[in-house]
TISE-432412 format. One record per residue: residue in one letter; x, y negated, z of N, C-alpha, C in turn. Coordinates in steps of 0.1 Angstrom, whole numbers. Example, Ala and Ser with C-alpha at 12.3 -4.5 7.8 and 13.67 -1.06 7.14 Angstrom:
2
<pt><residuo>A</residuo><n_u>132</n_u><n_v>57</n_v><n_w>78</n_w><ca_u>123</ca_u><ca_v>45</ca_v><ca_w>78</ca_w><c_u>132</c_u><c_v>33</c_v><c_w>78</c_w></pt>
<pt><residuo>S</residuo><n_u>128</n_u><n_v>22</n_v><n_w>71</n_w><ca_u>137</ca_u><ca_v>11</ca_v><ca_w>71</ca_w><c_u>129</c_u><c_v>0</c_v><c_w>79</c_w></pt>
This chain:
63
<pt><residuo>X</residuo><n_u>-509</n_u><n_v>-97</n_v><n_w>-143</n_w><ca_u>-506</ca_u><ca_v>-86</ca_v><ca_w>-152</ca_w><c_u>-509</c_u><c_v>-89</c_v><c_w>-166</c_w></pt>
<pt><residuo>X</residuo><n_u>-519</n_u><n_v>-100</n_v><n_w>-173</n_w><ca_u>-524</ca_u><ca_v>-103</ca_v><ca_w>-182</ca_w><c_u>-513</c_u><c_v>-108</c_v><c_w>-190</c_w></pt>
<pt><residuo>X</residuo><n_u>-507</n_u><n_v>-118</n_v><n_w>-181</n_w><ca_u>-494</ca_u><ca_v>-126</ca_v><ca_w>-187</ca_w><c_u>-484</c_u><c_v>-114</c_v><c_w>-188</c_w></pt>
<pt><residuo>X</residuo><n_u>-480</n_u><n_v>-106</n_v><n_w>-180</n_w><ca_u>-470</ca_u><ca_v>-98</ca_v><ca_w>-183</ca_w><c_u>-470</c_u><c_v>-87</c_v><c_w>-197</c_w></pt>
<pt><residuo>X</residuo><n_u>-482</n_u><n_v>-81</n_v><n_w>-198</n_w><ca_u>-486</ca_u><ca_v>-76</ca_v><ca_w>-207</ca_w><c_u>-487</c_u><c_v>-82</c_v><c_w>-226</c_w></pt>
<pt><residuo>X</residuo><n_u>-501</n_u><n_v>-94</n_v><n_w>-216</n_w><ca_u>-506</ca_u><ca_v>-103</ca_v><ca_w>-229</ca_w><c_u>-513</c_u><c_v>-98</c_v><c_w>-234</c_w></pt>
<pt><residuo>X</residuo><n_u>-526</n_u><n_v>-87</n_v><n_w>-230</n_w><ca_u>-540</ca_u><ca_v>-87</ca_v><ca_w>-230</ca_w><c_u>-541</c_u><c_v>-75</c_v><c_w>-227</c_w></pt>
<pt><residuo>X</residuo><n_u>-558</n_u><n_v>-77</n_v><n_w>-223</n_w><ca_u>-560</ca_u><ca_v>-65</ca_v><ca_w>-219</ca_w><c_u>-560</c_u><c_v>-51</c_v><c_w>-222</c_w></pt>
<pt><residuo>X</residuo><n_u>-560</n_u><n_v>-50</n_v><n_w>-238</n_w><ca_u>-555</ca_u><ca_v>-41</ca_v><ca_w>-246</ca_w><c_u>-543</c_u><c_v>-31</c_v><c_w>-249</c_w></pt>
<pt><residuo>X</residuo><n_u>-534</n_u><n_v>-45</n_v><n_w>-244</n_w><ca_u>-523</ca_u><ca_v>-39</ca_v><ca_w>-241</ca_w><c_u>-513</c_u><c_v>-32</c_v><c_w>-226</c_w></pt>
<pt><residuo>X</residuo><n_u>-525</n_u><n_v>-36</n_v><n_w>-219</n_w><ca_u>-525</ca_u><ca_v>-33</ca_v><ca_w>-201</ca_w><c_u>-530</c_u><c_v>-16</c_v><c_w>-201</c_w></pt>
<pt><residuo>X</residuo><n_u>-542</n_u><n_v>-18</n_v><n_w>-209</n_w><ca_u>-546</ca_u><ca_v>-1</ca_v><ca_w>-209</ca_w><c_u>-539</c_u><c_v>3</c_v><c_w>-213</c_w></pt>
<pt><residuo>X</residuo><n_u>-533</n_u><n_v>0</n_v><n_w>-225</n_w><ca_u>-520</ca_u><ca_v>11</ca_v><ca_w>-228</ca_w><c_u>-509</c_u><c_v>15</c_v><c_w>-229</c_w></pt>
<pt><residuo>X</residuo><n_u>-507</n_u><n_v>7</n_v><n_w>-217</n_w><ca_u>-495</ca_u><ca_v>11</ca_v><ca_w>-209</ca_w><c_u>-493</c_u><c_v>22</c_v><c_w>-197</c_w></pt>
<pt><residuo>X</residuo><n_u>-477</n_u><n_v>25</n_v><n_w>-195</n_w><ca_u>-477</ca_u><ca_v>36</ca_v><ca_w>-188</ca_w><c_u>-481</c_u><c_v>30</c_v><c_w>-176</c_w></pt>
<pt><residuo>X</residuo><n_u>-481</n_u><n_v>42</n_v><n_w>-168</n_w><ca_u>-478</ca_u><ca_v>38</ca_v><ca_w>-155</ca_w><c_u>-463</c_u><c_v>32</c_v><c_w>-148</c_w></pt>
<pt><residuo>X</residuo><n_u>-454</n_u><n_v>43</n_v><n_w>-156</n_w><ca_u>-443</ca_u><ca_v>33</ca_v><ca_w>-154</ca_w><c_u>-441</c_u><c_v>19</c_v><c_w>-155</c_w></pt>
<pt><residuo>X</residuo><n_u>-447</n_u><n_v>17</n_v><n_w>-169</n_w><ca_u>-448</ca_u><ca_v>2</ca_v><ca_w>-173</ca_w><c_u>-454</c_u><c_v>-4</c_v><c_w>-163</c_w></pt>
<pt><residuo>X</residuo><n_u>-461</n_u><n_v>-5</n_v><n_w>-158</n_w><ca_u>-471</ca_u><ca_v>-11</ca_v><ca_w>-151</ca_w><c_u>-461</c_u><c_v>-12</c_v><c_w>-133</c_w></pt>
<pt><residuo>X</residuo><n_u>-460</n_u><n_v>-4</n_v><n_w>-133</n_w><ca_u>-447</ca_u><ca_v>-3</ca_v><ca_w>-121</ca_w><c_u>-437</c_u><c_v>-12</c_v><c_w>-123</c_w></pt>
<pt><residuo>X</residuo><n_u>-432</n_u><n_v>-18</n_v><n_w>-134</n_w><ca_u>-422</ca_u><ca_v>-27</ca_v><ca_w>-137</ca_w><c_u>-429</c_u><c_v>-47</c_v><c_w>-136</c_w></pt>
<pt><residuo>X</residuo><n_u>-440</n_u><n_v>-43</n_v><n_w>-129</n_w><ca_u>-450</ca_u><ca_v>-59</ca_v><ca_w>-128</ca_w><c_u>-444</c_u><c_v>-59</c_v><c_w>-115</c_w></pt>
<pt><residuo>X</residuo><n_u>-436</n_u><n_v>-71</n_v><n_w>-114</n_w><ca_u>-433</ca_u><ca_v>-76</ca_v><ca_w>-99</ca_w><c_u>-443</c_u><c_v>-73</c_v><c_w>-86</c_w></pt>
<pt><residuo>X</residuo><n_u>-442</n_u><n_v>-70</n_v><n_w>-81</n_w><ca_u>-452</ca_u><ca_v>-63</ca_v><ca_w>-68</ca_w><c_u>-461</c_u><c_v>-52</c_v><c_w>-67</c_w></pt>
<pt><residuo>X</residuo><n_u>-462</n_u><n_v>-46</n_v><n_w>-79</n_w><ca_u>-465</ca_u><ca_v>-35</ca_v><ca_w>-84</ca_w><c_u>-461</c_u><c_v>-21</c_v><c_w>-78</c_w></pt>
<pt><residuo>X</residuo><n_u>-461</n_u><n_v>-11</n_v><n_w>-74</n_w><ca_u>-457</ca_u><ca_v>-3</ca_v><ca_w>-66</ca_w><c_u>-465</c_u><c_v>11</c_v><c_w>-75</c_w></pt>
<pt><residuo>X</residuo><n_u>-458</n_u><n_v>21</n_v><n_w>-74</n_w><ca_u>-465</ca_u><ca_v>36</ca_v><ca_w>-76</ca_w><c_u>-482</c_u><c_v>36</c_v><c_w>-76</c_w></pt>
<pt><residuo>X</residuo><n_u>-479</n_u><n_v>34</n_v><n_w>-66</n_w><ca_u>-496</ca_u><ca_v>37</ca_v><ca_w>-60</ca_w><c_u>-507</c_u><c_v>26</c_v><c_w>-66</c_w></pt>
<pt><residuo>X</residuo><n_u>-504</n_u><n_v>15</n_v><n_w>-68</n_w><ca_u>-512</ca_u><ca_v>0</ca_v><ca_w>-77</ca_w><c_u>-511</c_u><c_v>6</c_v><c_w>-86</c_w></pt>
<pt><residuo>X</residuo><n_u>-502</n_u><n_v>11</n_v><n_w>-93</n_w><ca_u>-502</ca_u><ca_v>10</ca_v><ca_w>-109</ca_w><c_u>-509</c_u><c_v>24</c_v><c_w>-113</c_w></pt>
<pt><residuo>X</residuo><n_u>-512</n_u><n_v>37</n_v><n_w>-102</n_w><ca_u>-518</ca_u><ca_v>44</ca_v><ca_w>-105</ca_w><c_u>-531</c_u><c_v>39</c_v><c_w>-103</c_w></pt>
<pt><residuo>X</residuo><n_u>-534</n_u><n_v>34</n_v><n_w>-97</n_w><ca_u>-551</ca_u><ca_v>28</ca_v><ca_w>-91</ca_w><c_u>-553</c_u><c_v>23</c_v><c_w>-106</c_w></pt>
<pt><residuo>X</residuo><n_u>-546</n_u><n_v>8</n_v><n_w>-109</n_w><ca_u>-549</ca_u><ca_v>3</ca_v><ca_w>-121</ca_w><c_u>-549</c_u><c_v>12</c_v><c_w>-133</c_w></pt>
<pt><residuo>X</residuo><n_u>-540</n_u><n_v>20</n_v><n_w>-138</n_w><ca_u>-544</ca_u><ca_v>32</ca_v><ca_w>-148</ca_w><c_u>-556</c_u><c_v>37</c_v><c_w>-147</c_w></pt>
<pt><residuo>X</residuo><n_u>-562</n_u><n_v>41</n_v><n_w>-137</n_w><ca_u>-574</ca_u><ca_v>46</ca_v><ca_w>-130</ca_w><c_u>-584</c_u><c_v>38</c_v><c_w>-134</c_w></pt>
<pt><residuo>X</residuo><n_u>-588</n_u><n_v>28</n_v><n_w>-130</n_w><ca_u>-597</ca_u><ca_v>19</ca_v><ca_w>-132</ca_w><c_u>-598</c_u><c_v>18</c_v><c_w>-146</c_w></pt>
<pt><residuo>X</residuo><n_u>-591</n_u><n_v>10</n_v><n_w>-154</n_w><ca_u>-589</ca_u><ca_v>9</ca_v><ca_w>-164</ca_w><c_u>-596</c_u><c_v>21</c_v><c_w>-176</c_w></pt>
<pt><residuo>X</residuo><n_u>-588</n_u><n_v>32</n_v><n_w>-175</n_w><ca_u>-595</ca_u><ca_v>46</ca_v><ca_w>-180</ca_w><c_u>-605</c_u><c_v>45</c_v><c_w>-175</c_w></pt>
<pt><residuo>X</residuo><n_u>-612</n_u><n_v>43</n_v><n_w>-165</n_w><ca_u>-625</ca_u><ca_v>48</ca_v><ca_w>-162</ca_w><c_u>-640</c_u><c_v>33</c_v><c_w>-167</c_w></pt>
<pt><residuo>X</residuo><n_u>-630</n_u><n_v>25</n_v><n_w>-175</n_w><ca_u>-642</ca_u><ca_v>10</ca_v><ca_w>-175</ca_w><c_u>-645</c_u><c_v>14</c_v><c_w>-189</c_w></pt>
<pt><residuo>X</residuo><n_u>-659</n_u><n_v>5</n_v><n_w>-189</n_w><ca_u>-665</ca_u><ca_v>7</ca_v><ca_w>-206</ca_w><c_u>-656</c_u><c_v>1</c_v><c_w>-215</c_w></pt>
<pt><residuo>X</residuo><n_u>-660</n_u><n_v>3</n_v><n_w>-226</n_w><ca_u>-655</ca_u><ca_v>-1</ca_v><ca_w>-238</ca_w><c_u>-656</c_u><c_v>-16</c_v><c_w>-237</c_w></pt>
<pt><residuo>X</residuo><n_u>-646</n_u><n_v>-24</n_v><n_w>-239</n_w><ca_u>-652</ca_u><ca_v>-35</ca_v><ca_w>-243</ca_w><c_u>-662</c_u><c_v>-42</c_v><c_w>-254</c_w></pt>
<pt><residuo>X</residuo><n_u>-671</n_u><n_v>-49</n_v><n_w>-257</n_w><ca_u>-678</ca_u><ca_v>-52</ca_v><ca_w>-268</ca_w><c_u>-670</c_u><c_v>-56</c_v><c_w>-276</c_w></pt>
<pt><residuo>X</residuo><n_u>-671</n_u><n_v>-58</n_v><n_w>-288</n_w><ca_u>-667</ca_u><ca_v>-63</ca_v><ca_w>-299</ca_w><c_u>-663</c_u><c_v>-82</c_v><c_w>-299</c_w></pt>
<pt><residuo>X</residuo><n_u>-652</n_u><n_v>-86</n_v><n_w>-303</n_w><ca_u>-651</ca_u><ca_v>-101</ca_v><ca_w>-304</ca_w><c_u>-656</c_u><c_v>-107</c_v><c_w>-312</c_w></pt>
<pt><residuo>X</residuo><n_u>-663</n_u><n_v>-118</n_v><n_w>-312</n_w><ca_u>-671</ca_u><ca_v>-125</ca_v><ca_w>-321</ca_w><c_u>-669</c_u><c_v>-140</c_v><c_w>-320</c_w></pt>
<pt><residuo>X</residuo><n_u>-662</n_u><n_v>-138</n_v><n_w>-337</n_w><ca_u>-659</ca_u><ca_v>-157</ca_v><ca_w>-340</ca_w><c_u>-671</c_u><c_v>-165</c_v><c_w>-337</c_w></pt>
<pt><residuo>X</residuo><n_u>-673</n_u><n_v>-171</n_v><n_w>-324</n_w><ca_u>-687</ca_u><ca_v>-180</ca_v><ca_w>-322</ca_w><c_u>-685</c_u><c_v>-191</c_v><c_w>-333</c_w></pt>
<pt><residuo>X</residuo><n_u>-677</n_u><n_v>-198</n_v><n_w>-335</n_w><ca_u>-681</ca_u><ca_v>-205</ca_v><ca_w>-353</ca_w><c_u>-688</c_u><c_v>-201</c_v><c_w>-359</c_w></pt>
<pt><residuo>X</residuo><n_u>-683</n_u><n_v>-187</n_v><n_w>-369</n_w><ca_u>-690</ca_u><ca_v>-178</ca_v><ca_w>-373</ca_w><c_u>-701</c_u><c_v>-168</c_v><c_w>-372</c_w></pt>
<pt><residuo>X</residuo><n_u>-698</n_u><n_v>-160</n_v><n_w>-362</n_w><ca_u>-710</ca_u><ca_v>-153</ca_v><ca_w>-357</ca_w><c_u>-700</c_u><c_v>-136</c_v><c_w>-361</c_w></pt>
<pt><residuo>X</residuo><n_u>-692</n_u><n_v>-141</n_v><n_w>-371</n_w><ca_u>-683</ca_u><ca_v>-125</ca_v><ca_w>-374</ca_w><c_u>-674</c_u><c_v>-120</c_v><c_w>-366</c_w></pt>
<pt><residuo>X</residuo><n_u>-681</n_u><n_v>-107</n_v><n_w>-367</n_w><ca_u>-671</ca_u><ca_v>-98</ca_v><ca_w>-359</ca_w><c_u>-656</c_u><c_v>-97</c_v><c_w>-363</c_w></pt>
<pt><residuo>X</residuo><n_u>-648</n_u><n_v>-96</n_v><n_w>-350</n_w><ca_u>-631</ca_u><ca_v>-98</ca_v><ca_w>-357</ca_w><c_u>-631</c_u><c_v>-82</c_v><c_w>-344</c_w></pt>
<pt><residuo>X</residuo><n_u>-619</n_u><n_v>-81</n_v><n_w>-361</n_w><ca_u>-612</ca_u><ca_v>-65</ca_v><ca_w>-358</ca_w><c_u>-602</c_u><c_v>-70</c_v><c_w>-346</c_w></pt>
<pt><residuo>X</residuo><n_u>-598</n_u><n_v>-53</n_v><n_w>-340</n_w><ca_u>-584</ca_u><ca_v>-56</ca_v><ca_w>-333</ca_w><c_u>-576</c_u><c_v>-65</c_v><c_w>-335</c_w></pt>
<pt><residuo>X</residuo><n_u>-566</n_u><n_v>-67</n_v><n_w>-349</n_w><ca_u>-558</ca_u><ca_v>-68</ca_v><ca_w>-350</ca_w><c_u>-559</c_u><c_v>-89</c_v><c_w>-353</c_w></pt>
<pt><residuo>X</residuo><n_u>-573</n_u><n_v>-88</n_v><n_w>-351</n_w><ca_u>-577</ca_u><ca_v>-106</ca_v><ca_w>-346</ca_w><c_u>-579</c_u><c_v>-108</c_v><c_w>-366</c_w></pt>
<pt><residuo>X</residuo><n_u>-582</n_u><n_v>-102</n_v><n_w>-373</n_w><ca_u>-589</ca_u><ca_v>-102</ca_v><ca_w>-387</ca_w><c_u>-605</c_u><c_v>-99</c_v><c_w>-385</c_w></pt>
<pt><residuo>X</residuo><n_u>-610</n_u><n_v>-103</n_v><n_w>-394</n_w><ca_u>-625</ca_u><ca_v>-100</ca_v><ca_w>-390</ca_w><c_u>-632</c_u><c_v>-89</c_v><c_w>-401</c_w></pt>
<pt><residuo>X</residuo><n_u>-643</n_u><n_v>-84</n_v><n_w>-399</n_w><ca_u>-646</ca_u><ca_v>-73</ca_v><ca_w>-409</ca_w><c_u>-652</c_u><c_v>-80</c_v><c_w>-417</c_w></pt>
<pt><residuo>X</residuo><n_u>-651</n_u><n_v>-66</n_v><n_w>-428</n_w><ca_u>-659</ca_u><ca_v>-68</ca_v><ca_w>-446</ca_w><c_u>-672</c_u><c_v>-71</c_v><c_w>-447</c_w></pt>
């Protein structure tokens, strides 16, 4: 799903339909996975281990 999407970010925010269009995927998987997904914590924040800075979404790091 990861490859199909291309991260997890972009998995949560997809439909269900979308998610229905992943080879082997069926109604009822893609509603489970919506499910889950909605229901998991936040992920932590990413952190350039070089640096130690936090990087935004968009893979830029903060001020």
């Amino acid at each position: 799903m990861i490859k199909h999407f291309g991260s997890v970010k972009r998995l949560k925010q997809a439909t269900i339909e979308q998610i229905c269009e992943v080879p082997g995927f069926g109604r009822k998987t893609a509603e489970a996975v919506a499910v889950a997904l909605a229901q998991a914590a936040p992920a932590a924040p990413a952190v350039n281990t070089a640096t130690g800075e936090i990087m935004e979404d968009d893979g830029g790091t903060t001020a």
